[in-house]
N, C-alpha and C positions, 0 to 999 in steps of 0.2 A: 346427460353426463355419464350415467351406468352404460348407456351403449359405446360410447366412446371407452372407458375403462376396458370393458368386455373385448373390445377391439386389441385393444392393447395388448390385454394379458396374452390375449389368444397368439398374436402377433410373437412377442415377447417367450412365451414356451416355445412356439414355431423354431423361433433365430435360435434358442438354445440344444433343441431336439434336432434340428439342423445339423449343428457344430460336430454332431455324434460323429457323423459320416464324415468324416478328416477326410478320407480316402480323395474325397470329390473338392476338394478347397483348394489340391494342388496338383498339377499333373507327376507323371513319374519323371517326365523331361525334367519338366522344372526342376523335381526337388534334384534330381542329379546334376543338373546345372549349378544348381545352388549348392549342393557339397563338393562338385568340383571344384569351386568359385572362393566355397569358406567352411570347410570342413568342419574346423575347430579353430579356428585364429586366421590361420594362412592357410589362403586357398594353391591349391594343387597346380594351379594354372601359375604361381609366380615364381616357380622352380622348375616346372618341366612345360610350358609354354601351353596356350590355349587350349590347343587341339594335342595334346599329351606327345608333340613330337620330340621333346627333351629342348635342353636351353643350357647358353654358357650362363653361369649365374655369375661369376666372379672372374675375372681376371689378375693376374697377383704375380711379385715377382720375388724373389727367392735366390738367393747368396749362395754358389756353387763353393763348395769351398777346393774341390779338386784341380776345378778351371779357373776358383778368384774372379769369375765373374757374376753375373747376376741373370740367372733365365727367367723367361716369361711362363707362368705354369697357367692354367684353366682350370677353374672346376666347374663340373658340368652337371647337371642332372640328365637321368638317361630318357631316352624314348619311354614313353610307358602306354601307348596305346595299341602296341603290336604284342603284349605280352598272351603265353597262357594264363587261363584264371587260376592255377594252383603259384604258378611263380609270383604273380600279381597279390592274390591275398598273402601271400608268406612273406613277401616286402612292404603289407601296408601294417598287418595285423602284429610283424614282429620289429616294425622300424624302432630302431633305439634303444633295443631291449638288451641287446650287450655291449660292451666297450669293441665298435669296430668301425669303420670309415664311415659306413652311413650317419648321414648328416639330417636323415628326413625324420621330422616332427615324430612321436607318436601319438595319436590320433584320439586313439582308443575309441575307433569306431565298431559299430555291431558288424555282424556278420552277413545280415541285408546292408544294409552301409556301403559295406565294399562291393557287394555283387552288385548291388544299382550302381556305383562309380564303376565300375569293370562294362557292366553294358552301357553307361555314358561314353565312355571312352572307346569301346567298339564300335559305337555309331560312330565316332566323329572319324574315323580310322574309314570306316565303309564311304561316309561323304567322300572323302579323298580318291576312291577306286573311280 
């Protein structure tokens, strides 16, 4: 029974001194699939489409009052896989931060955060070529 214990413990410190090494539990793919997918709530993917080529999110209609009739408006989310990374982080890191059209969440993700989403979105941009 002390050899089976001994096994145990040994096993048991192994799994915990294991867990150290995060780094190896998940790939960089993955973890940026997976902040592309659910950031902080709502993933990226349900506003500007899988592969970051942009997406009509809504369509909506709207009372001219100069013509009295009624137009069809879109709103859209943009491309975001063709961006630079300075335009890219200044749209993720400062989304909502003042009263202006942007509609995109803020995140309040790190500053690796965004550069792992920035080279997610570059690969899926290169599949494409």
């Amino acid at each position: 029974m002390a050899n089976f214990s001994y096994i145990f413990l040994c096993a048991l410190i192994f799994c915990c001194f294991g867990f150290l090494n995060a780094e190896d539990f998940i790939s960089k793919s993955e973890y940026a699939r997976m902040l592309f997918a659910n950031p902080r709530g709502i993933g990226c993917d349900k506003c500007h489409g899988e592969k970051g080529d942009g997406k009509v999110i809504s369509i909506y209609k709207i009372y001219d009052k100069a013509t009295s009739k009624l137009q069809s408006k879109k709103l859209v989310a943009p491309r975001i896989n063709n961006l630079e990374y300075e335009i890219f982080y200044k749209a993720v890191k400062n989304s909502s931060v003042e009263k202006t059209k942007n509609m995109m969440p803020r995140y309040f993700l790190t500053d690796n955060e965004i550069l792992t989403l920035y080279d997610y979105l570059q690969s899926l941009n290169k599949d494409k070529k």
